[in-house]
N, C-alpha and C positions, 0 to 999 in steps of 0.2 A: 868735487864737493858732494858730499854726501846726500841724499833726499830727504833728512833730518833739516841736514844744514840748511839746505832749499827752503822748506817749510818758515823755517827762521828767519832768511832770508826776508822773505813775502812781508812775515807778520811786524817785521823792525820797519818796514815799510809805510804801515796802516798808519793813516791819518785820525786821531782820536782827541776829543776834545772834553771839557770839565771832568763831571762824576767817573764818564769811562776812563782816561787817562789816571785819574786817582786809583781807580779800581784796579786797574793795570800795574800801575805801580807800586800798589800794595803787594801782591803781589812777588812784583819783582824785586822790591828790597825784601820783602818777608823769604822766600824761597832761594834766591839767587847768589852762593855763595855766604859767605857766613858775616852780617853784620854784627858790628862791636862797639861797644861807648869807651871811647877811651878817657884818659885823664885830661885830654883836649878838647874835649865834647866832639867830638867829630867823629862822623860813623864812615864807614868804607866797606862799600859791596864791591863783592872783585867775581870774576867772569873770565871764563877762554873765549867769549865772544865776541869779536871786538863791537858787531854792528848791535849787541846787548847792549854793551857798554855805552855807547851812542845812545841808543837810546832812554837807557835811563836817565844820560845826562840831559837830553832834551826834554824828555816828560817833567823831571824837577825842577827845570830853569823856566818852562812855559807854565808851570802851573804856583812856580811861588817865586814870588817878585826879590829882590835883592838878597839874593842867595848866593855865597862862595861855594861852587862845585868846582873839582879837577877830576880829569881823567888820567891816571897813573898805567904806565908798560911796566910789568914786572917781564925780565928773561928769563926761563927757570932750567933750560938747557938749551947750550949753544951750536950744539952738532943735530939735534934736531927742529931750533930755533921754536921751541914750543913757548907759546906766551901768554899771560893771562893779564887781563886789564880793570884797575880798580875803579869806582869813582867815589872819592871822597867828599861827605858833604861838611863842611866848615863850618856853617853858621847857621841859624834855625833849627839847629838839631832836635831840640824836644818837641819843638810846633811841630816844626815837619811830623816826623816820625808821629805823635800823637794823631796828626791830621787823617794819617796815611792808617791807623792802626796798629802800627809794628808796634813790639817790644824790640829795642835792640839787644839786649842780652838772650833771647830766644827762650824767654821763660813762658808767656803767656800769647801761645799760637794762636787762640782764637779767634776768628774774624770777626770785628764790629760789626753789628747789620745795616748800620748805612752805609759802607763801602758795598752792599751787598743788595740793599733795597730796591732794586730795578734791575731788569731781565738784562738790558745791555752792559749794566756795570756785571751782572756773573758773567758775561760774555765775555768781559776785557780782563774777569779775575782769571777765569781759566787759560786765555792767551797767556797774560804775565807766568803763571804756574807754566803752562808749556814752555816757555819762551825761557825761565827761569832753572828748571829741574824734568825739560820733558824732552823723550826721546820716539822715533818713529820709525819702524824698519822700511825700506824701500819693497813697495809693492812688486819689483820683480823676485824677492828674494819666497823662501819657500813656506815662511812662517809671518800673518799676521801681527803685528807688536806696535803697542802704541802705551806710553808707559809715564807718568808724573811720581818723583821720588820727593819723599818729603823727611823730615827727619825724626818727624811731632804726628805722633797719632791721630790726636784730635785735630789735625789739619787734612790730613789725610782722610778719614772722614768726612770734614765738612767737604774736599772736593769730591767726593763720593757722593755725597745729599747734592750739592751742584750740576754736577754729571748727571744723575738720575732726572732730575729736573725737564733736562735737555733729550730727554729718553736714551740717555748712553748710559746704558747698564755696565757700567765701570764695579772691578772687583779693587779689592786690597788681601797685599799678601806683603811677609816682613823680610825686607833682605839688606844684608850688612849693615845691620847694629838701626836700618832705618825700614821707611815702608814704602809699598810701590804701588798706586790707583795705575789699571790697568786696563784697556780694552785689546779685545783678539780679531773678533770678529770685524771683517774688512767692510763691510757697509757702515758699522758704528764708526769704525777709522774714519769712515767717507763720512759721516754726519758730524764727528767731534771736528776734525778741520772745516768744515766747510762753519761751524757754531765761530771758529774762534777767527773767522776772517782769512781763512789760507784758501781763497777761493780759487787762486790758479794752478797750485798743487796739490789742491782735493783734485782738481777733473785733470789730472795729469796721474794720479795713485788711482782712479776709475778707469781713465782709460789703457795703465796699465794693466788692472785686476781684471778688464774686460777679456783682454788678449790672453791672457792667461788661461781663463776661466773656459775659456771658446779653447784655445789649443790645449790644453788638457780635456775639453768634453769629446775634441775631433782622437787625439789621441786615445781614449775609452773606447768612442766608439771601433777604432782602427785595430784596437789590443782586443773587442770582442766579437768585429768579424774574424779575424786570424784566428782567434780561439776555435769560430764556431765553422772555420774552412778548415781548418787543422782536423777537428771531433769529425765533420763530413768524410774528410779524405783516410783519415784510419778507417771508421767504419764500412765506408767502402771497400778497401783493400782488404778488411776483413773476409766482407761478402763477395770477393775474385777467388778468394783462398778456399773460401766451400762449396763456389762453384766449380772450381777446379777438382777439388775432393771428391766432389761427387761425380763429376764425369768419369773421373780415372775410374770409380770405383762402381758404376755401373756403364762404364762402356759408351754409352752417346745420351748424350741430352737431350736428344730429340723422342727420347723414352719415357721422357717427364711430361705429365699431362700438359697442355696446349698452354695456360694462361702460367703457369711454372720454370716451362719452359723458355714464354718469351720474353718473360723478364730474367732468367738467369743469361740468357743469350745477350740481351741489353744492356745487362750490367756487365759483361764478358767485354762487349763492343763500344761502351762508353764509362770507362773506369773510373772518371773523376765528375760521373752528374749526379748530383744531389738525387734521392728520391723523388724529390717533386719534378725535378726534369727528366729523371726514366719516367715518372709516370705522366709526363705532358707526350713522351714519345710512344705512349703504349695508348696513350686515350683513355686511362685512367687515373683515379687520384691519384692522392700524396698516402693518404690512407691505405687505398687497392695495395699499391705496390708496397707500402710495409707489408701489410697482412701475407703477400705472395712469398717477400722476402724473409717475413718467418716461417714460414711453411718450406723453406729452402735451412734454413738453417735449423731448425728441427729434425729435415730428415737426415743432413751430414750429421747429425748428435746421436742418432737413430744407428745408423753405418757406423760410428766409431765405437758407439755402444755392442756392436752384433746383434742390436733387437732384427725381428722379423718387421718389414713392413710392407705396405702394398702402394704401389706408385700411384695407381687409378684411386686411391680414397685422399692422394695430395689436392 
């Protein structure tokens, strides 16, 4: 099962009672699959979810009294057994539907302000939206995504002004022929679930993003010591190569003034210490021993050059 599905799982879960349950299922007959009035008065929201399905038909049967609901299995292939579940409502179709705010022909998306009038009915609007048209990538994978598709602009929107509400700076952007309210950023993922009641996989997508977060920062650090023992060990080998240069080229080292000398010998006898560890063995800085160490590589530049120079002014 997917960490979407998970998410969904939880929220068909939630116990929700009057305004919120309406708000909720606003919602989810607004967004979920395509309602229609037929020549029967009877509307049918259809869903691949089945525990959607469920719950739609529970939130309509608890919140209006002597209602004909069915729950209909369409098969739509047999070799993958993929299925999708309607629930038809039979009777009260206009109350209902007026109650709830739909338009069933999907002319007039707007949401009433009383499905909206209080902070916990936006809570149970934007679960049904999720719950309805919304999707959540799994915090192991390598890209944040948390995304509600609508089909109607001005709905799209109004969960935009909802979202924002809630401090989730949700965007909108248009894809296939509809639109997508979308948050990226992994802490807003972590505030918009935990808004719509997915309390046990919000801190299950945190303490993903945590492990993550920590083995990519151990990782960095791991890629920029190696870097920065990698940069040591060249420069090093660099300064064995002009130490070497230079002795061939004047005969002994021990010709080289005292403090010149001891660090060229040092680096000769400890080929892989950092600067600051020849000059912890020399009993000077980190500093000294640059400074000695360009005065060694200046004069092999000197020699390769044929300038004249004088070893006692090193």
């Amino acid at each position: 099962m997917s960490y979407a599905a998970d998410v969904k799982k939880e929220l068909t879960g939630l116990l929700v009672h009057n305004g919120n349950a309406k708000a909720e299922l606003s919602a989810l007959m607004r967004m979920n699959g395509v309602s229609t009035l037929g020549f029967d008065q009877t509307v049918s929201v259809r869903t691949e979810n089945a525990a959607i399905a469920r719950r739609i038909y529970t939130l309509l049967t608890q919140n209006y009294a002597d209602i004909i609901v069915e729950v209909t299995v369409a098969d739509h292939n047999h070799i993958s057994q993929h299925k999708s579940y309607g629930v038809l409502l039979k009777t009260q179709v206009n109350e209902v539907m007026a109650d709830l705010g739909v338009d069933p022909f999907g002319l007039h998306p707007e949401i009433p302000s009383r499905i909206l009038n209080q902070v916990d009915k936006r809570r149970s609007f934007l679960r049904g939206a999720f719950l309805a048209a919304g999707s959540v990538n799994s915090p192991e994978k390598a890209n944040y995504h948390l995304e509600i598709y609508t089909s109607h602009e001005e709905l799209a929107e109004q969960l935009l002004i909802i979202m924002k509400e809630f401090n989730l700076p949700a965007k909108i952007t248009d894809r296939a022929g509809g639109y997508i309210v979308y948050l990226k950023r992994a802490e807003k993922i972590v505030d918009f679930l935990s808004t719509i009641g997915a309390t046990q996989t919000m801190l299950r997508f945190e303490d993903i993003r945590m492990m993550r977060d920590m083995r990519n920062s151990v990782n960095r650090m791991t890629n920029a010591e190696m870097a920065n023992i990698q940069k040591t060990a060249d420069a090093a080998n660099k300064q064995v190569q002009q130490i070497l240069f230079i002795a061939n080229a004047i005969g002994d080292l021990d010709l080289l003034p005292p403090k010149i000398r001891d660090i060229a010998k040092a680096r000769l006898e400890f080929p892989d210490d950092s600067l600051s560890e020849l000059g912890d063995r020399l009993d000077i800085s980190k500093s000294g021993a640059n400074h000695r160490m360009r005065k060694l590589k200046e004069l092999a530049q000197m020699i390769k050059d044929g300038a004249i120079y004088d070893l006692s002014k090193l």
